[in-house]
C-alpha positions as CSV (number, residue, x, y, z in Angstrom):
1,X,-4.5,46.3,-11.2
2,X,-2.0,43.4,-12.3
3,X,-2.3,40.1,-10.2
4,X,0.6,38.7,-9.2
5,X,1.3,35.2,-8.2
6,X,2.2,34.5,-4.5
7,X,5.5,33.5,-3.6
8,X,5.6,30.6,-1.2
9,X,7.2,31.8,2.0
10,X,7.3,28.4,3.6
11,X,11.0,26.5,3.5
12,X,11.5,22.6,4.1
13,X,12.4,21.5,7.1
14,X,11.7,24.9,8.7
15,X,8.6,25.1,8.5
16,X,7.2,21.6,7.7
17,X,9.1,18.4,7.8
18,X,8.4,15.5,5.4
19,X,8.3,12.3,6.9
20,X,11.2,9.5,6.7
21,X,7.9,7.0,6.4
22,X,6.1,6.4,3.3
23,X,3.2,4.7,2.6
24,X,2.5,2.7,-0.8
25,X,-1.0,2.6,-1.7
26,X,-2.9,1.1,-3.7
27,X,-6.3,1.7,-5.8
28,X,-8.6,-1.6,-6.1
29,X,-11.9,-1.4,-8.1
30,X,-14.1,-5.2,-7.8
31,X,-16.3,-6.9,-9.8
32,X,-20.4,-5.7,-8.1
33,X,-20.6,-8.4,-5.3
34,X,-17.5,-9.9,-4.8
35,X,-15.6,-7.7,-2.1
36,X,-16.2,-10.2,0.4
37,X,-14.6,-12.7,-1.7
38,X,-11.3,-10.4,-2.3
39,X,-11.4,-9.7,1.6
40,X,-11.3,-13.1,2.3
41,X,-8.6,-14.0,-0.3
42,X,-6.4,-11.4,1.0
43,X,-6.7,-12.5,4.5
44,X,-4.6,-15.7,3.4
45,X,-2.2,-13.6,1.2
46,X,-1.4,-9.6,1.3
47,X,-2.7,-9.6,5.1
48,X,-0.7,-12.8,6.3
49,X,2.6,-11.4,3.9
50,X,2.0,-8.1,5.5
51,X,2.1,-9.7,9.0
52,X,5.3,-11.9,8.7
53,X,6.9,-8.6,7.2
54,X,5.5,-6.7,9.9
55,X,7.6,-9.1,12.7
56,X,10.7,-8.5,10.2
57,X,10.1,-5.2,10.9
58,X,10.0,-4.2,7.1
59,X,6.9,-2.7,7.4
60,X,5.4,-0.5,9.9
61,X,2.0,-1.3,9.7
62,X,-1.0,-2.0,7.1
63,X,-4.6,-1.2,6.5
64,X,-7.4,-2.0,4.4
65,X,-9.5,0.6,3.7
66,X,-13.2,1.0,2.0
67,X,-14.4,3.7,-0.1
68,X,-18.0,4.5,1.7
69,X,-18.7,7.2,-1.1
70,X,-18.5,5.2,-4.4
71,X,-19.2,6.7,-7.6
72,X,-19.2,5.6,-10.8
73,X,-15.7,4.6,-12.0
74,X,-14.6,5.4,-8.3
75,X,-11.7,2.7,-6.4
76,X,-13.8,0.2,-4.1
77,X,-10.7,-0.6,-1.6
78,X,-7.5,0.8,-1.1
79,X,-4.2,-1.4,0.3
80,X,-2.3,1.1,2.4
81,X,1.5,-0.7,3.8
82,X,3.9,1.9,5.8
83,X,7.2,2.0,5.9
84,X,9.4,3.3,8.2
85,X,11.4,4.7,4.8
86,X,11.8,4.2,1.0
87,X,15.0,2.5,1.8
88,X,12.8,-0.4,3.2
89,X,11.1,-0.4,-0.2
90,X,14.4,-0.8,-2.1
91,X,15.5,-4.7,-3.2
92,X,17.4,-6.0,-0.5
93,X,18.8,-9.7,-1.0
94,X,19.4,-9.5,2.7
95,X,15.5,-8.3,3.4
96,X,14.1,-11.1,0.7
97,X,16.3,-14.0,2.5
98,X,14.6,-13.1,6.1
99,X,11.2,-12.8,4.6
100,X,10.8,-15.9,2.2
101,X,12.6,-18.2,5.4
102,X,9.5,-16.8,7.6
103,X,6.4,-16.7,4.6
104,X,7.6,-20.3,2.9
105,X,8.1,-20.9,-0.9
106,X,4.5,-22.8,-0.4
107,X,3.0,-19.7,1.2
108,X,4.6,-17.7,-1.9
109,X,3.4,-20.4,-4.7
110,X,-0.3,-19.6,-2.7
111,X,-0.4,-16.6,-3.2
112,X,0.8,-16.2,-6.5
113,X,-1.8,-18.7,-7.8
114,X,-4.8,-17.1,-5.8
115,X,-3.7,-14.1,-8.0
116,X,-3.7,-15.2,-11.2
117,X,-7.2,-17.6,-10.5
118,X,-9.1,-14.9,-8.4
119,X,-7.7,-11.8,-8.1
120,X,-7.1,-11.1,-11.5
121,X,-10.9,-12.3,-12.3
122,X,-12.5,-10.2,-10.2
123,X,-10.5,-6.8,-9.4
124,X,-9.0,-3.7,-11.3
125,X,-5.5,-2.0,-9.8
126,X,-6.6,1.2,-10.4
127,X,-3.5,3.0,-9.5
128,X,-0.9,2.7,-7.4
129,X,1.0,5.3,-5.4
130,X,4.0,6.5,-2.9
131,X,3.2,9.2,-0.2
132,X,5.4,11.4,2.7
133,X,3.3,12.6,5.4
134,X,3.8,16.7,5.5
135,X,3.6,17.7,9.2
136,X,3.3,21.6,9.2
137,X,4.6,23.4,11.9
């Protein structure tokens, strides 16, 4: 007997659809002890960002979520932002203009310096990445 490999009988579109949306996510491993202190700093920066981006309607929605299985090595938090496409990801002078009027130079000069004093002390981006939802039918 000779094993053959299966041929996929499923065809885009047909018989799943890929979403328009896509979400960007992101892997965060912390220092031990300090994920209340990242939570906190985010509130101020990536969740206030998120919200005035949100109203622009450049994003769809955000979520912070916490890995309740940790292992060694393993991502402590991931950042998850959707977007209603990957055109909403792409540079857009126009896009920039509306959300930098809203967040404030001072808000961006914030946030840039709450990086580079605490975020980069006490976290690792483990990875980032860009997914489609698959909705099989």
């Amino acid at each position: 007997m000779i094993a053959a490999p299966a041929a996929a009988q499923l065809e885009a579109w047909e018989d799943y659809e890929v979403s328009d949306a896509a979400w960007s996510v992101t892997m965060i491993k912390l220092d031990p002890g300090t994920q209340d202190i990242y939570l906190e700093g985010l509130k101020s920066t990536w969740v206030a960002a998120n919200d005035v981006a949100k109203s622009l309607g450049h994003v769809e929605d955000y979520a912070i979520y916490a890995n309740q299985a940790v292992a060694q090595g393993a991502f402590d938090l991931l950042l998850v932002i959707k977007f209603p496409s990957t055109e909403m990801m792409a540079p857009s002078r126009e896009r920039y203009n509306a959300f930098m009027e809203a967040w404030g130079q001072e808000n961006m000069d914030a946030s840039n310096e709450k990086v580079l004093e605490l975020y980069n002390e006490i976290r690792e981006i483990q990875g980032e990445y860009l997914l489609r939802e698959i909705t099989l039918k």
